[in-house]
N, C-alpha and C positions, 0 to 999 in steps of 0.2 A: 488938163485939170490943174487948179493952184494946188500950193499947199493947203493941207487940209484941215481947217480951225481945232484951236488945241483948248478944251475946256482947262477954267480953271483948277489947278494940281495941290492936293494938300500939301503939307511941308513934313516927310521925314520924320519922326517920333522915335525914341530909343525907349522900350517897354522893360523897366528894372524889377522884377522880382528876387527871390531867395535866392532862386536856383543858378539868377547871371541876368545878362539883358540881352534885346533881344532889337534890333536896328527894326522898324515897322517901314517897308515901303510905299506908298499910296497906288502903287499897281495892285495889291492885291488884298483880299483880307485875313485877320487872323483870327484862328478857333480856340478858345480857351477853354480847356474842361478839365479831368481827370482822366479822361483816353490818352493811353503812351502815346495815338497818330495824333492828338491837338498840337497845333504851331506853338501854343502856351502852354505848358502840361504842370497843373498844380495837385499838391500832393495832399491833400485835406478834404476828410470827410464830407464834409459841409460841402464840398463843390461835387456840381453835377457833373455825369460824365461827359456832357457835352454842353456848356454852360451858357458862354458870353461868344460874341464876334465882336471884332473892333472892325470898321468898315471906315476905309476915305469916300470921299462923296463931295462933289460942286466946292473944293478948296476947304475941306474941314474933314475932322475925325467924327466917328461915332461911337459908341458901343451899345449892343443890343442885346438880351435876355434873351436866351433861346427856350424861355421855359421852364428855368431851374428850379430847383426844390427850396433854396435858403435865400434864392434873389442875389443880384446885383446890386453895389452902392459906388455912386460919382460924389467921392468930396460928401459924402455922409447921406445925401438922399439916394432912394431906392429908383432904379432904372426899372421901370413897368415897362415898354416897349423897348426903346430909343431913346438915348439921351446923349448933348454933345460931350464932347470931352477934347483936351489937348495940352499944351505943357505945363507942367505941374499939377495935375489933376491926380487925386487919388484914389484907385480902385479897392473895394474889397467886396469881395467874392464870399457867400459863405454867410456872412454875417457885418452887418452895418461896423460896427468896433474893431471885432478880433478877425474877423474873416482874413480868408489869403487875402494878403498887398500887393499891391502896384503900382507904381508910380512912373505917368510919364514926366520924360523930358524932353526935349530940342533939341540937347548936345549930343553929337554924336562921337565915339573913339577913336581915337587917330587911327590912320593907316596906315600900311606899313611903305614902306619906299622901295621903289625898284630896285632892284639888283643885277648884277651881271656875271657871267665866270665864263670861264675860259674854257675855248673850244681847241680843235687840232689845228695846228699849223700855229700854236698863238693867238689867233684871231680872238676878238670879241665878238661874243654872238649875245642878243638878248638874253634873257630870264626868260623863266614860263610865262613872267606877265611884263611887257618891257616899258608901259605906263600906268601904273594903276589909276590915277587920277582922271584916266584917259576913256576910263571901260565904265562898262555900268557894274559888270559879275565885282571887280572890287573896289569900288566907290565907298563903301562903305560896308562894315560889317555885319550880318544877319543877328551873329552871338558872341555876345564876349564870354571869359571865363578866366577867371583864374588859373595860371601854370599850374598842373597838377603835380606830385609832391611823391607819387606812385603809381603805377602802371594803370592806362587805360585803356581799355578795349573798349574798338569803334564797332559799329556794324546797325544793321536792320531790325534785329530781336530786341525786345523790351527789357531782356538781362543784359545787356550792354551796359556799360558804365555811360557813353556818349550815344546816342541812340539816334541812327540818320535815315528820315524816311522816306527812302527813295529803293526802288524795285531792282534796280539795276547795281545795288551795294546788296554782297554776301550778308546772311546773316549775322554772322561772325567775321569780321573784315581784318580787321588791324587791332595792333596794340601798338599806345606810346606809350612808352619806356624812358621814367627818370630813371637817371642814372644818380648815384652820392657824389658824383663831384661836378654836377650842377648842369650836363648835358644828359639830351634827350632823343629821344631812337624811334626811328618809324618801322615798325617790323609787319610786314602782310601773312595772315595767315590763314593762307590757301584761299585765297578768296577768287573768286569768280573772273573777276574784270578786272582786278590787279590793284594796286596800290600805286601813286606815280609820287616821285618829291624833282619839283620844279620841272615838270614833264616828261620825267622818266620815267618807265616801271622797275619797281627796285623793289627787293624781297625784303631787305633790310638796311639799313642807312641812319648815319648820324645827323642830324637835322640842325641847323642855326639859325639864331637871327633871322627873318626875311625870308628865310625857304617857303616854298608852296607844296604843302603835301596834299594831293587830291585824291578824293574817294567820292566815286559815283559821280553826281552834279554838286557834291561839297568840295573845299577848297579848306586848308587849316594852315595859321601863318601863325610863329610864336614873335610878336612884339612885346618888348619889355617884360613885364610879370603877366601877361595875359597871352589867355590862345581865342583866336579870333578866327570865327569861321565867316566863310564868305559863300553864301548858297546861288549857284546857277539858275535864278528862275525863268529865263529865256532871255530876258530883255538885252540882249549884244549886241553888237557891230559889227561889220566887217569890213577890212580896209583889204585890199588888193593893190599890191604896187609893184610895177616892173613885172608884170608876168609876162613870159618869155616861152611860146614851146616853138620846136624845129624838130623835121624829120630830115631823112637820108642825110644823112652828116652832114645837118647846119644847111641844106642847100634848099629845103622848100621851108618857110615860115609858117606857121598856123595861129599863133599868137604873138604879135608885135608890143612890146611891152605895153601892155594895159593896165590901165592905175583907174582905181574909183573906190570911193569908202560907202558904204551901206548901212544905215543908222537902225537904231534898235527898234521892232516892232514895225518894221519897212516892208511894203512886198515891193520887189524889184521884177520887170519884164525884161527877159532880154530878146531882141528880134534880132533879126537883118536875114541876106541872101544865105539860098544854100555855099557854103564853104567858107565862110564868114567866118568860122571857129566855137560856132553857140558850143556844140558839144566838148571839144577838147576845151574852152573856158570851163564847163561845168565841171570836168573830170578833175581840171585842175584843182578846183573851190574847193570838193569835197576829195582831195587828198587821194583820188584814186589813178591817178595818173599826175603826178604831179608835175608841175611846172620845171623848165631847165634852168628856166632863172625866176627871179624875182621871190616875192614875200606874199603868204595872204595872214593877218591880224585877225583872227578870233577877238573880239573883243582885248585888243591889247595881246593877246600870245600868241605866239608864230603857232600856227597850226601843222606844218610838215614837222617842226621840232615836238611839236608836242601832240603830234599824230594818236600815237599809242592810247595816250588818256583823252581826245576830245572827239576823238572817231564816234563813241556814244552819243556826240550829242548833238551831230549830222545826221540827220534823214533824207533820204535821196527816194526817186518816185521815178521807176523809168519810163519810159514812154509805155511800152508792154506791157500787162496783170504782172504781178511778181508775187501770185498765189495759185494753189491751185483749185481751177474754176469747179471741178465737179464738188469741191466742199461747200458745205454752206458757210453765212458769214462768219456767224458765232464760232464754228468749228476750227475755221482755218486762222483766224486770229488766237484761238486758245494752243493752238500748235507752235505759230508764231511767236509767242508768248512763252512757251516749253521752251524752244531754243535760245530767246535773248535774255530771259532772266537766270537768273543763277539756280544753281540743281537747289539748294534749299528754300527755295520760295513756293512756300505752301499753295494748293489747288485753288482755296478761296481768294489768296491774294491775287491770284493772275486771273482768276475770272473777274474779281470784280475791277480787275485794268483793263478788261477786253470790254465789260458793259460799260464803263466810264470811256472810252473813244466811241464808242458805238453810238449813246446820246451825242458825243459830242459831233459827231459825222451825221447826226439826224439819221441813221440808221435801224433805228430799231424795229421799224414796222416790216423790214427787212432780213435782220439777223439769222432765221432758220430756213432764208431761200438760197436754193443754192446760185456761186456767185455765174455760172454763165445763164441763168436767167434773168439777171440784171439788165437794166442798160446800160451805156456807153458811162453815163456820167453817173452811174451809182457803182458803177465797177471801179472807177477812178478813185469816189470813196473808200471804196474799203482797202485798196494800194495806200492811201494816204492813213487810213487809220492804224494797219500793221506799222508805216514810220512812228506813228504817234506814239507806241505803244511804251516807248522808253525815252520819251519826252524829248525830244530833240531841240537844240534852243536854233539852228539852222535847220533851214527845211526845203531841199532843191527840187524840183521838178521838172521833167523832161517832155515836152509837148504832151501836157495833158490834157489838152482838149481837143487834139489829133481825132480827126474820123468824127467830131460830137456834129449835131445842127447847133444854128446859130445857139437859140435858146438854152442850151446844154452846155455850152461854151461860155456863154453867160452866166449858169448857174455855177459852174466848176468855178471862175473868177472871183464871183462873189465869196464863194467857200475858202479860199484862200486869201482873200480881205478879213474875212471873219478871222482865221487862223493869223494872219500877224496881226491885228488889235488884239484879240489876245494875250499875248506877249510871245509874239517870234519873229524870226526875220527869216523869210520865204524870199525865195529866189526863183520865177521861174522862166522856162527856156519855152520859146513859141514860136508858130507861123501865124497863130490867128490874130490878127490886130482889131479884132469886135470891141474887146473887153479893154482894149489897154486904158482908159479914164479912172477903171480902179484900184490903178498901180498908185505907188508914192513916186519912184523914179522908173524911169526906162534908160535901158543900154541898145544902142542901135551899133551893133558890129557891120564895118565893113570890107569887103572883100579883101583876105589878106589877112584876118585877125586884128583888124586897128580902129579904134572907138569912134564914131562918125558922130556920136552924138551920146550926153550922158545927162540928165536932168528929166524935169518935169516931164509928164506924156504931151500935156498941152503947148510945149514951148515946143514940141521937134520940130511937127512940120513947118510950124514957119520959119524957124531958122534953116530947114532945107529948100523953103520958097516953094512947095507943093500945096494941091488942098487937100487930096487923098493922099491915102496908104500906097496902093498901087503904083502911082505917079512914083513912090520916092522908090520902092522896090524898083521896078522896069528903069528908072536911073541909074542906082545902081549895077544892074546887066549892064547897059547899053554906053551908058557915061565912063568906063573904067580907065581914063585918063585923068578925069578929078579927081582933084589930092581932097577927098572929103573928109579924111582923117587931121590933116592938116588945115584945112578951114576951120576944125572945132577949135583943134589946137589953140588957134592964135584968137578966138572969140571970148568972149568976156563970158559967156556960161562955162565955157571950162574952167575958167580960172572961179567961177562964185560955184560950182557945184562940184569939184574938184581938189582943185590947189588948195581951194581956204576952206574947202570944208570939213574938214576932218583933224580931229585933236591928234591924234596918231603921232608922233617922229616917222622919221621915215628912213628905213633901213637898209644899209647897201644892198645891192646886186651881188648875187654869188649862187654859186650851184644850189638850188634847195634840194632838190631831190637828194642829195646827200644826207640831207639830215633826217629825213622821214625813218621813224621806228619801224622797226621789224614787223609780222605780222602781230596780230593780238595774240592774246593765249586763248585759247579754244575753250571751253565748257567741255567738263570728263568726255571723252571717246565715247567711251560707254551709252553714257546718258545721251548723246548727239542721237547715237545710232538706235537706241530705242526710242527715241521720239522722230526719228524719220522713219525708222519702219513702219511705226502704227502709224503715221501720217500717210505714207506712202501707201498702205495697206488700206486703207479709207479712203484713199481717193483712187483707188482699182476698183473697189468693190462700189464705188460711187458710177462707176463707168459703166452705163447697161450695156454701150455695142461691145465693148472687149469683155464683158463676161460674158455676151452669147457667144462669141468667136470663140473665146477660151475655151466654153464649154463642148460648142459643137466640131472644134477640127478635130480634135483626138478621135471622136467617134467618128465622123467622116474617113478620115484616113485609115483606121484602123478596120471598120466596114471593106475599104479597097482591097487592104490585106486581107483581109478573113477571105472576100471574094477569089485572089488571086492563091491564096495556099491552100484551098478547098479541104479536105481531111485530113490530108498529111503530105508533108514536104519533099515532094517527087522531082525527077531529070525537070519537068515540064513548069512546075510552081515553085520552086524554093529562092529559084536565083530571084524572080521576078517580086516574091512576097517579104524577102528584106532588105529589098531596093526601096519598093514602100516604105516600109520600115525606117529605112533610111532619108529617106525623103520626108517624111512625118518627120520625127525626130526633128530632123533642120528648120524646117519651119514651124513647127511649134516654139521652138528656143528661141530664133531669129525675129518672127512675125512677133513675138512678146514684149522686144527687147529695143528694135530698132528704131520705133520714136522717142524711147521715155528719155533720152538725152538732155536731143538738140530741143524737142521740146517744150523742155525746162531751162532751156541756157540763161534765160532775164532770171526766174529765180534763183538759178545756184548760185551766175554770179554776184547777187544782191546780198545772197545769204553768205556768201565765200567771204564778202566783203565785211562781214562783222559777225566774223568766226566761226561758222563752220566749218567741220572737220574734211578737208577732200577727202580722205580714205573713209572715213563713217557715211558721208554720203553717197560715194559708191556702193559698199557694203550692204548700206539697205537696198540699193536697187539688185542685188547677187543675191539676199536674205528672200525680200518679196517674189521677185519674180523667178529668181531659182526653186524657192518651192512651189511655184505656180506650176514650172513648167514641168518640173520632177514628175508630179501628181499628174500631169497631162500625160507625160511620156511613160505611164503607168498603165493609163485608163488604152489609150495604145494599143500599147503591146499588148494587154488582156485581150481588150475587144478581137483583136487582132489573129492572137493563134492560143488565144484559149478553146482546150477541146481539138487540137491540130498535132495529132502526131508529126514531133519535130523529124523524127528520122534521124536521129545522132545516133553513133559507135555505140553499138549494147543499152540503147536506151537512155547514156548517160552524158552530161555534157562533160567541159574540162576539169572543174573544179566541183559545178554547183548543178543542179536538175538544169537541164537545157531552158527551161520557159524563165527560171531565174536570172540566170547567165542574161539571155538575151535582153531580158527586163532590165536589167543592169545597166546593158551597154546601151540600149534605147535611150534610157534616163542620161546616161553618161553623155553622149552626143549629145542631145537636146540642152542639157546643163551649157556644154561649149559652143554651140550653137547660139545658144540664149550672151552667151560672151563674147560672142563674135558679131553679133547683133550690135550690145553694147559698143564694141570697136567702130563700128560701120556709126554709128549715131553719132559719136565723140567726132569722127572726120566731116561729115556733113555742115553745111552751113544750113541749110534749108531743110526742112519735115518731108516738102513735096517729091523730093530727089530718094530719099529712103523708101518706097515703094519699088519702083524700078531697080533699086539696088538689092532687094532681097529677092527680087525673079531673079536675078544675074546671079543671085551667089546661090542660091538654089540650083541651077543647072550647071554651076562649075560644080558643087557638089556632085550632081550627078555624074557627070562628064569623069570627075577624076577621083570617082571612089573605086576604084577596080571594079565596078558590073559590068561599063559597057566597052572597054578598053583596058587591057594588059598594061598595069605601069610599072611590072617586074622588069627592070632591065633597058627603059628606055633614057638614057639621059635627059637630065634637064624635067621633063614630065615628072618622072619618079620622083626626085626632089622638090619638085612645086606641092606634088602632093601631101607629103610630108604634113604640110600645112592646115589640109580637107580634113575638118574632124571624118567626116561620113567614112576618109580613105580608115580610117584605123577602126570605127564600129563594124563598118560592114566586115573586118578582116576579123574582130573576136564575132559576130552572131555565127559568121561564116565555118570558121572554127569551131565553134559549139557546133553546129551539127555536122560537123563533115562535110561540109561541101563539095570539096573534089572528090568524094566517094560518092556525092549522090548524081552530082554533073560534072562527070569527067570531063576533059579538056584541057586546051592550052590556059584557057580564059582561067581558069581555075586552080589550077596549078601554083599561083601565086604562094610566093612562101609566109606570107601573113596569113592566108587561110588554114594554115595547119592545123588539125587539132592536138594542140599540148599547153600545159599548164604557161612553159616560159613566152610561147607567141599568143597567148590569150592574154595574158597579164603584162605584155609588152602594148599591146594594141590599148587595152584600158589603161595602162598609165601614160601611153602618148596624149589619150583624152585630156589627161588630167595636165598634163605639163604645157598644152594648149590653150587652156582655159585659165591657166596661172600667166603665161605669155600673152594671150588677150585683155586678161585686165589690167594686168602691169601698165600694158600700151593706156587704155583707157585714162586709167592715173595719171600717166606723162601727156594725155592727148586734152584733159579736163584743163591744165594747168595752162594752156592757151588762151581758153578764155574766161580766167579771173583777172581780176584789176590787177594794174601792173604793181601798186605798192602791194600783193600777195605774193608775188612770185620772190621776193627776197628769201 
């Protein structure tokens, strides 16, 4: 495929009203009304709430009447539909004379100039933005404004002094702070996603000349007497230079310095062999494993340095759902939506972000089915629409058209052509080569991490001298003596879609991974953990087999019981009816607990990756499925020996009525059980191995609760036990009734089975110091597989 003809482009327009001006780009159009959300928001009656648009179109402006009450006027006559307009033109809204004014013009504000400051060791390292002239985000200024003169508060709410509308800015965000002796202060307060000045987050800070203060996808630079905001509307770059990854210290390569710049509103393919480096390039891109060397250029700012603030505006798409499937769509995107907006964004705002990607995914005839009744390629939408939902001006994707038919893989392409005309630059990673004619550029990685080929889709094969795909694939296998890295090298496409193409400088080599920020700050604990429980909680209750399972083992097993302790708990029944017991218990907790991990590992890591809480997301899986199983190991024990003379010393347990007590301990096991579950899923790589693993640890429970084997006294055993929740319930149910009084014996004789207050309340708080030791592990065991820039 050529390059892809570029209609004629209007020219830039700076739109001056009362309030400031206002930089117009011909990517998009503007809404002018009296609603706070208009791109123009004018303050006079006479104007309708939703009045005028100004539209580019075939290398000209327009403005158009949306219907208003008092009409539109260009230059004195009234705009009935459509009418052109461009520099010097003057608008009023309102009324032909006195109406709100406007005036375009052509010129636009200077910009500000790069800067630099000093890192450790001395070094110079760029700015947040190390060419402005170079990016589109600051090319030019969205609004000007006059240096304010006394505090202003930034944020999302309509009572903000500067009002920025974007979903992902606090309602209440920041205030700058003049100061009387002529400097000015960025101070964040408590805002959601944090405050950055020249790509740091900083809670408060004195700000100069030149500095970049960012909030959300706005950007604010104080030049001369003006503060000059620069809005992210996607249209970026990205330059990649020198990227560099090595494992086992430096000795196997994975990324051989790879350099190529990525233009705005681009979609990029990247192929080649398995081991090629697609994935670790991608990790690298999006900052989640970052490179050992080299640079990648957000639009002009180093993105490992200015990690912190531009992680929002990376969307990543794994190859996996990174939702979950028994929701429906609408459902699971309003949840998604809970999590990445900030705790003050109102119900109505985040639905109406979740129906605006849903149109725009062509989803809607969709929306209330749930998502594993989808297909292949309408599940892929709705992964891509949760990215969408906080506007990301990069957008990566990990083989998604993995498992589609031809036709599916074609339509998922296409949808991602749509998505960068648009305005975004899509990046995506592939084996299918159907589709690639409706890419801008392709990267063909080969073996070894080193770029075989970078340009047009239509120029590869013939500069690899193939006519198929396959031919150059099976090359690569079978050919692994040609330098095909170095072939590109020294050809004239490298040097015209590489070396000369990109405005960028080009910044030394040095460790980045040093400079990547810390994690994000999280969204309140709190507020996490109550939007993953009721998430979590709705997609159990969505599950029909595990609420028949849920519902019918308690009574199953506890049926076994009833059967095996028949009226009351004699020499002949009692050992054998709270082994049952014990055995229920375990698998109730265990069988509950033991997928919901690994299960989810594509989405916790996705969601780990832009902020959530490890400990909140634990928490709700301890919150949900501990009271699942609580209530299970309830229903149990009732069905079990309700109506069963326990047979306990005088009728009475240790502390509490015997059928209490034993309720207790039931619930107590099952609780740790359901924790040890949890353990066993964190170590798993695989779902299908967790099966087989909860028979196994089912029969070591049995084996080594003291029913069928004496572990009083045996080295080593006794100690492994330690371990077996079942070793410490069966020794308090045991104890509650007296067991060595009703089946004397060695077997029995056990000094956990006693009946007294200190060895009942020892046995239940071993429960408990178990299940704190289980999840501990769990915590330390999750932290494996989050992206490596979380674990700092």
């Amino acid at each position: 495929m050529g390059e892809r003809p570029v209609a004629p482009t209007a020219p830039e327009l700076v739109l001056e009203t009362d309030a400031g001006s206002t930089v117009m780009s011909p990517s998009r159009d503007y809404h002018i009304g009296r609603d706070p959300l208009s791109d123009i928001v004018l303050d006079d009656d006479r104007v309708s709430w939703h009045h005028a648009v100004l539209h580019a179109d075939d290398g000209h402006w327009t403005v158009a009447d949306e219907g208003s009450t008092n009409g539109t006027y260009a230059d004195g006559r009234r705009i009935d539909a459509q009418g052109d307009v461009g520099p010097g033109s003057v608008l009023r809204f309102g009324h032909a004379v006195d109406g709100a004014r406007a005036v375009l013009t052509g010129q636009a504000p200077p910009e500000p100039e790069p800067v630099s400051e000093p890192v450790s060791g001395g070094r110079e390292r760029p700015s947040a933005v190390s060419m402005p002239r170079a990016t589109g985000t600051f090319r030019q200024p969205t609004s000007v404004r006059p240096l304010p003169t006394r505090t202003v508060r930034i944020g999302r709410g309509d009572d903000n002094d500067l009002v920025i509308d974007d979903l992902v800015v606090s309602r209440h965000h920041a205030e700058l702070r003049a100061h009387s002796d002529g400097t000015y202060e960025i101070v964040d307060i408590g805002s959601h996603n944090g405050t950055f000045l020249n790509g740091q987050p900083v809670e408060s800070a004195r700000i100069a000349s030149g500095d970049i203060v960012g909030i959300g996808h706005s950007a604010f630079c104080l030049v001369g007497d003006q503060l000059q905001e620069y809005v992210d509307t996607g249209e970026v770059s990205l330059d990649v230079q020198d990227l560099a990854v090595t494992v086992d210290h430096g000795r196997k390569t994975l990324l051989d310095h790879v350099s190529f710049p990525v233009g705005e509103k681009c979609l990029l393919g990247v192929v080649g062999p398995s081991g090629a480096g697609k994935s670790t390039l991608l990790n690298a891109l999006t900052g989640l494993r970052p490179a050992d060397e080299g640079t990648v250029l957000y639009d002009g700012r180093d993105l490992y340095r200015d990690f912190a603030e531009l992680r929002q505006r990376i969307g990543l798409v794994p190859q996996d759902d990174i939702l979950h499937t028994q929701l429906t769509v609408r459902r699971a995107l309003g949840y998604a939506a809970e999590l990445r907006f900030p705790q003050d964004t109102g119900k109505a705002e985040r639905l109406a972000r979740v129906e605006e990607v849903v149109r725009e995914l062509g989803l809607e005839e969709r929306a209330d089915q749930p998502i594993h009744s989808l297909s292949g390629g309408q599940r892929k939408r709705v992964s891509v629409a949760l990215e969408l939902m906080t506007k990301p001006s990069l957008l990566f994707l990990d083989e998604p058209t993995s498992g589609l038919d031809p036709g599916m893989d074609r339509s998922v392409m296409h949808m991602l052509r749509g998505l960068a005309d648009d305005g975004r630059t899509v990046v995506v990673v592939t084996h299918s080569v159907l589709s690639l004619d409706v890419c801008d550029r392709l990267l063909v990685l080969a073996p070894g991490g080193r770029i075989a080929y970078y340009g047009p889709p239509d120029e590869a094969l013939p500069f690899f001298g193939f006519q198929q795909w396959p031919e150059a694939f099976e090359a690569f296998e079978n050919d692994r003596d040609r330098d095909w890295a170095g072939a590109y090298l020294d050809s004239p496409l490298q040097r015209r879609y590489i070396a000369n193409a990109s405005p960028q400088p080009h910044q030394p080599q040095e460790s980045a991974a040093a400079f990547v920020a810390p994690p994000p700050k999280a969204q309140s604990w709190g507020s996490q953990l109550n939007t993953l429980v009721r998430r979590y909680a709705a997609a159990l209750a969505a599950d029909r087999t595990f609420l028949v399972i849920m519902i019918a083992l308690p009574f199953v097993m506890g049926a076994m019981a009833r059967a095996l302790a028949g009226s009351r708990l004699t020499q002949e029944t009692a050992m054998n009816a709270l082994l049952i017991l014990c055995v229920g218990g375990v698998l109730i907790g265990a069988a509950n607990a033991v997928r919901e991990l690994v299960k989810e590992r594509v989405i916790y890591r996705r969601e780990r990756a832009v902020g959530l809480s490890r400990s909140a997301y634990l928490m709700s899986k301890v919150v949900v499925l501990g009271t699942v199983t609580v209530l299970q190991a309830v229903v149990l024990t009732l069905v079990g020996l309700v109506g069963v003379a326990p047979n306990a010393p005088g009728g009475k347990g240790v502390l509490l009525p015997p059928l209490v007590e034993i309720t207790l301990a039931v619930a107590l096991l099952s609780f740790t059980a359901m924790m040890l579950g949890l353990l066993v899923s964190a170590v798993v790589r695989k779902e299908e191995v967790t099966m087989p693993l909860l028979v196994l640890l089912a029969i070591v429970q049995v084996v080594l609760c003291g029913a069928l084997l004496r572990l009083s006294g045996l080295p080593v055993i006794e100690q492994l036990a330690w371990f077996i929740p079942s070793r410490w319930a069966l020794g308090a149910m045991a104890g509650t009734v007296g067991l060595s009084r009703i089946v004397p014996g060695d077997l029995t004789a056990d000094p956990l089975f006693e009946h007294s207050a200190g060895v009942w309340l020892l046995n239940m708080g071993m429960l408990l110091v178990l299940a704190v030791l289980f999840g501990y592990a769990v915590l330390r065991l999750l932290r494996r597989h989050e992206p490596a820039v979380m674990r700092k």
